[in-house]
C-alpha positions in Angstrom: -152.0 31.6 -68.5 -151.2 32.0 -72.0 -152.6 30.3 -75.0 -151.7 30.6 -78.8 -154.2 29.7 -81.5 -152.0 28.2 -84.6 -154.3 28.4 -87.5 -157.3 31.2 -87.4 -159.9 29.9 -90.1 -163.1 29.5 -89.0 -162.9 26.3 -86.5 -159.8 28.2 -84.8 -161.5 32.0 -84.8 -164.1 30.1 -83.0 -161.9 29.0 -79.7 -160.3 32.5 -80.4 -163.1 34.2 -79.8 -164.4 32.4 -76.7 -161.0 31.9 -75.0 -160.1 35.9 -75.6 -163.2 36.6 -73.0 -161.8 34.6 -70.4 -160.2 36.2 -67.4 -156.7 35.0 -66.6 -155.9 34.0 -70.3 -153.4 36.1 -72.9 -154.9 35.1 -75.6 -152.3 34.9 -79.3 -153.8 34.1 -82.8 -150.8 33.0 -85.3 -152.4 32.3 -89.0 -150.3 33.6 -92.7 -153.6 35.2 -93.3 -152.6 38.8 -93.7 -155.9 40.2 -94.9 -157.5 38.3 -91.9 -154.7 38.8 -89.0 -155.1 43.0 -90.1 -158.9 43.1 -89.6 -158.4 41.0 -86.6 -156.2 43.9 -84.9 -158.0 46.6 -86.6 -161.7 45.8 -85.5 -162.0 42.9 -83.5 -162.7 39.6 -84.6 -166.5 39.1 -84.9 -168.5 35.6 -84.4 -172.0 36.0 -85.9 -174.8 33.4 -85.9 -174.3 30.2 -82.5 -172.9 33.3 -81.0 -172.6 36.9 -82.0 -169.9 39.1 -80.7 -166.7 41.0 -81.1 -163.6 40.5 -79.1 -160.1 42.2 -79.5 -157.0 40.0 -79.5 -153.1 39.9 -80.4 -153.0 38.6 -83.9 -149.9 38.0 -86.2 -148.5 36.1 -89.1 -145.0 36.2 -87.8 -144.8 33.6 -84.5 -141.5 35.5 -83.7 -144.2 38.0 -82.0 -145.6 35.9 -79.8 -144.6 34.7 -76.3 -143.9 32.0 -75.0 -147.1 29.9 -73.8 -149.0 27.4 -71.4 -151.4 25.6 -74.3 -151.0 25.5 -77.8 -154.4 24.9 -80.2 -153.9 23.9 -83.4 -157.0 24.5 -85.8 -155.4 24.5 -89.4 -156.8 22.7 -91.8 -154.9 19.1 -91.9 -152.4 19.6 -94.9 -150.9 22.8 -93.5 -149.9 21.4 -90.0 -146.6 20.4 -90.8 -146.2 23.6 -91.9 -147.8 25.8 -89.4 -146.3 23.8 -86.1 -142.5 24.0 -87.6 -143.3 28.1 -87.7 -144.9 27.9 -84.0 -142.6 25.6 -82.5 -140.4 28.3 -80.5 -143.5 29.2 -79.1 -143.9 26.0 -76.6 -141.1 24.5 -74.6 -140.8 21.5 -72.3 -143.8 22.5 -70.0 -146.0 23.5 -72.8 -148.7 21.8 -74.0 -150.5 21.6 -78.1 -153.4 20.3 -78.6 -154.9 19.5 -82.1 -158.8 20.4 -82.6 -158.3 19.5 -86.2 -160.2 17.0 -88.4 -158.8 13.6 -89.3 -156.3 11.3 -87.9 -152.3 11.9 -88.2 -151.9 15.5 -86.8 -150.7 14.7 -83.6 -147.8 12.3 -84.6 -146.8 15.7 -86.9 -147.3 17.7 -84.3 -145.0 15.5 -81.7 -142.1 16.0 -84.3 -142.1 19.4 -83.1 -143.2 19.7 -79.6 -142.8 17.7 -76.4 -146.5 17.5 -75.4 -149.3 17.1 -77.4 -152.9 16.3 -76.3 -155.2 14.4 -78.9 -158.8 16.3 -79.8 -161.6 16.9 -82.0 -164.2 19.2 -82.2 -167.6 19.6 -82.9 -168.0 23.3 -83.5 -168.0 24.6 -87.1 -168.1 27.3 -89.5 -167.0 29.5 -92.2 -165.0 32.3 -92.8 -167.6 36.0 -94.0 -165.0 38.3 -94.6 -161.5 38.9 -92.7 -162.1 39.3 -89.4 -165.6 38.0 -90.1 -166.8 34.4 -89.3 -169.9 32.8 -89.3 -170.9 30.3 -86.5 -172.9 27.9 -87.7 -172.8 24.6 -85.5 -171.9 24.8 -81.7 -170.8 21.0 -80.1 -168.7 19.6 -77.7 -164.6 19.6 -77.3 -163.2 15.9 -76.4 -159.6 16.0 -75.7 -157.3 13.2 -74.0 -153.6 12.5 -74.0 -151.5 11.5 -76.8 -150.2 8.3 -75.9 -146.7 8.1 -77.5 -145.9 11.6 -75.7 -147.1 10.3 -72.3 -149.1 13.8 -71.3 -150.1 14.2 -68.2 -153.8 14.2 -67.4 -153.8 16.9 -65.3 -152.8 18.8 -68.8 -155.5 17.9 -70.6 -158.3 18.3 -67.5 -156.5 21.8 -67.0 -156.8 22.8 -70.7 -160.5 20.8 -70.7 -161.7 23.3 -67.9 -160.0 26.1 -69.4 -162.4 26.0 -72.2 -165.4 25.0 -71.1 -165.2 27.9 -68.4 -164.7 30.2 -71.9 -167.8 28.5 -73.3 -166.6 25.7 -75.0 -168.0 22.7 -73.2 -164.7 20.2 -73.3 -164.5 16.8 -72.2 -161.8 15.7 -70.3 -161.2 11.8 -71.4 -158.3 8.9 -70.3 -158.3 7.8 -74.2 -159.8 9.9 -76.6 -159.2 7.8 -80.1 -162.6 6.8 -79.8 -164.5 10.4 -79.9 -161.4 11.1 -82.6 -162.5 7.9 -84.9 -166.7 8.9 -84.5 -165.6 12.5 -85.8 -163.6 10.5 -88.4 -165.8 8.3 -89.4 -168.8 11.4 -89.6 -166.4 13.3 -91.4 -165.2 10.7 -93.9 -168.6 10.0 -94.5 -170.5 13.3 -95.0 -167.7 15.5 -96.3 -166.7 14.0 -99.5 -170.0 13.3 -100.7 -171.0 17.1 -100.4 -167.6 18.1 -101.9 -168.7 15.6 -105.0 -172.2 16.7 -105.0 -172.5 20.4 -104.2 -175.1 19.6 -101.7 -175.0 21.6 -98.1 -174.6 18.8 -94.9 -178.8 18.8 -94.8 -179.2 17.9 -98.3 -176.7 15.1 -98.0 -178.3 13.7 -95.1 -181.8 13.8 -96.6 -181.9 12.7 -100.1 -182.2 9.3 -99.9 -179.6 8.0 -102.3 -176.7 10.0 -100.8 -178.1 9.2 -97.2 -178.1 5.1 -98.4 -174.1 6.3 -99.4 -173.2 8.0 -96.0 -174.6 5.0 -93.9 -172.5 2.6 -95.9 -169.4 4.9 -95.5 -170.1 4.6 -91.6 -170.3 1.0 -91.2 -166.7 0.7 -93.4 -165.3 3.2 -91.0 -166.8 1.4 -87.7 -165.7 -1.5 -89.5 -161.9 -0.5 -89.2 -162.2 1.3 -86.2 -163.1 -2.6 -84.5 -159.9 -3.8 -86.4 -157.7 -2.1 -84.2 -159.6 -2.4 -81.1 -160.9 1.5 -80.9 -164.7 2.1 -79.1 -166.0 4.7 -80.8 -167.4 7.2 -78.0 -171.5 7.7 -79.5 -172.5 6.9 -82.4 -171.7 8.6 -86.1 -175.4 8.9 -87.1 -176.2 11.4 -83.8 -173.2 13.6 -85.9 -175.0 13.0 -88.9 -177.9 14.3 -87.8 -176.9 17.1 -85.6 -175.1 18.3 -88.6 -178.1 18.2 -90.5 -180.6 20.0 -88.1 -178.2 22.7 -87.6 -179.6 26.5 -88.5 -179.3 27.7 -92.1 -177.4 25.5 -95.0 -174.0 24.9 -93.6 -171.7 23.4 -96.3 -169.3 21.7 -94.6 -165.5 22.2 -95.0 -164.2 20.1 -98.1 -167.1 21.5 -100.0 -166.1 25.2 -98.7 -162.4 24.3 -100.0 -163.6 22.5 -103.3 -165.9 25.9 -104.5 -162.4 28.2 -103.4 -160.6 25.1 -105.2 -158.0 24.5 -102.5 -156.8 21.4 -101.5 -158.9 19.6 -99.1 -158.3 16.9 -96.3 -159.5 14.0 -97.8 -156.1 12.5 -97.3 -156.7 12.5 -93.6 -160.1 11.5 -93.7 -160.9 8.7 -96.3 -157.4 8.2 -96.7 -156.6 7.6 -93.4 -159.7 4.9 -92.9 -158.3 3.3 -96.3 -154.9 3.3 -94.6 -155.8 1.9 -91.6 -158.2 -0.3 -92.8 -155.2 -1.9 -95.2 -153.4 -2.2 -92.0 -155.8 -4.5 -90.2 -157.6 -6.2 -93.4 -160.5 -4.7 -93.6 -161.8 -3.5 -97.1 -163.1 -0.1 -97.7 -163.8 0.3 -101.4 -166.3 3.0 -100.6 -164.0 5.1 -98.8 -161.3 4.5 -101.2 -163.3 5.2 -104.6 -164.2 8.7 -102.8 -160.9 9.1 -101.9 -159.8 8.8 -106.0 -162.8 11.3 -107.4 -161.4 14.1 -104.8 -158.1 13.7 -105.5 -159.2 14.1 -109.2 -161.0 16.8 -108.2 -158.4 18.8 -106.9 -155.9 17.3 -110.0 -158.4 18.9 -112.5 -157.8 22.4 -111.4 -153.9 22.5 -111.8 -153.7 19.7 -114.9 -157.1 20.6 -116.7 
């Protein structure tokens, strides 16, 4: 079996890592990163902190050098997927399959531009990037992943992949329709994720100061409040995200406040943009998500238009 990793930041060095152990999978990273894919093939990429260990892997930023494959994961962050799947396409034909572990909603309708099968996900697991070839593993979770409707995948594709990496030690849910664990991750991640980018304040901090904690819980209910509109059951509840966030080990920041200190451009689009968008779509307001929405795109304004 073989299995390319597009995008190898911290989220997709993660199922790197794990998936590169398992017996019966070639394992391919594809990422532009040069200083990153060179320590890769040089040392090993190393996981420190949910797990610590080194595993060697084929790494490259030109997808010309990589086979043809089984499963395609897809870990970049949200505004490079256009991007990064028009570079990987040649990689997956007919019988292939691509699955997006990314945050958000949208990816997989960009994705199905480009490739014939795509499998819907979202991920728990987090973390940040140490040095090249160096990532820090800060929250472990669980992997839900389910067919993409418009591209009519088979479910024996997504249990197939869903076993694959839960035997590599990525516990994966198999699921009929997964827009409801997609729209909890949403709604967690639209509501926690700006508000550290805005603040500065690590996931715990958020969580536990009592005004921005009043803030997140609003967020939430606007985003279960769309999520209703168009008839999606969220599978659990934000809040246990919320709060597993919170207790995990150390001071994770979590990923639009990682891009906002390197000042790249962050996901909010897909996040708070997408609940905004969708919310417009069924009537629901969502002034909270939107106003959020406006201070990070100002944010990232202010540090090409000072």
């Amino acid at each position: 079996m073989k299995v390319c990793i597009v995008g190898c930041g911290a989220v997709g060095s993660i199922f790197a890592a794990h998936l590169a152990r398992l017996d019966g999978v070639e394992l391919h990273a594809f990422d532009v990163w040069e200083e990153h894919v060179r320590a890769i093939n040089q040392a090993g990429l190393r996981l420190s902190g949910v797990a610590s260990f080194t595993i060697r892997l084929h790494a490259t930023t030109n997808p010309a050098d990589v086979p043809r494959c089984d499963y395609g994961i897809v870990a970049t962050k949200s505004i490079h997927t256009r991007v990064a799947i028009a570079q990987a396409a040649r990689i997956f034909d007919a019988q292939s399959a691509v699955c997006s572990v990314q945050n958000g909603v949208g990816n997989e309708e960009i994705l199905a531009e480009h490739v014939r099968t795509v499998i819907r996900g979202t991920t728990f697991p987090a973390g940040h990037v140490i040095a090249p070839g160096q990532v820090g593993y800060d929250i472990a979770g669980d992997t839900w992943i389910g067919p993409f409707e418009p591209s009519a995948t088979p479910m024996e594709k997504v249990r197939e992949l869903a076993d694959m990496l839960t035997r590599a030690g990525l516990n994966t849910i198999a699921l009929e329709d997964a827009r409801g664990a997609q729209w909890t991750k949403l709604i967690f991640n639209a509501a926690t994720n700006p508000v550290g980018a805005l603040t500065g304040l690590h996931h715990a901090a958020v969580t536990y100061f009592p005004p921005t904690a009043e803030l997140v819980e609003a967020l939430i209910r606007e985003g279960e409040a769309v999520a209703r509109a168009h008839g999606i059951t969220l599978h659990g509840d934000p809040r246990d995200l919320v709060q597993k966030g919170a207790r995990a080990p150390g001071r994770h920041k979590a990923s639009m406040l990682q891009d906002v200190l390197a000042r790249r451009p962050t996901e909010v689009d897909f996040m708070n943009g997408a609940i905004v968008e969708w919310g417009a779509k069924a009537g629901v307001a969502t002034p909270l998500n939107k106003a959020l929405w406006a201070l990070m795109k100002a944010l990232e304004d202010s540090w090409s238009n000072p």
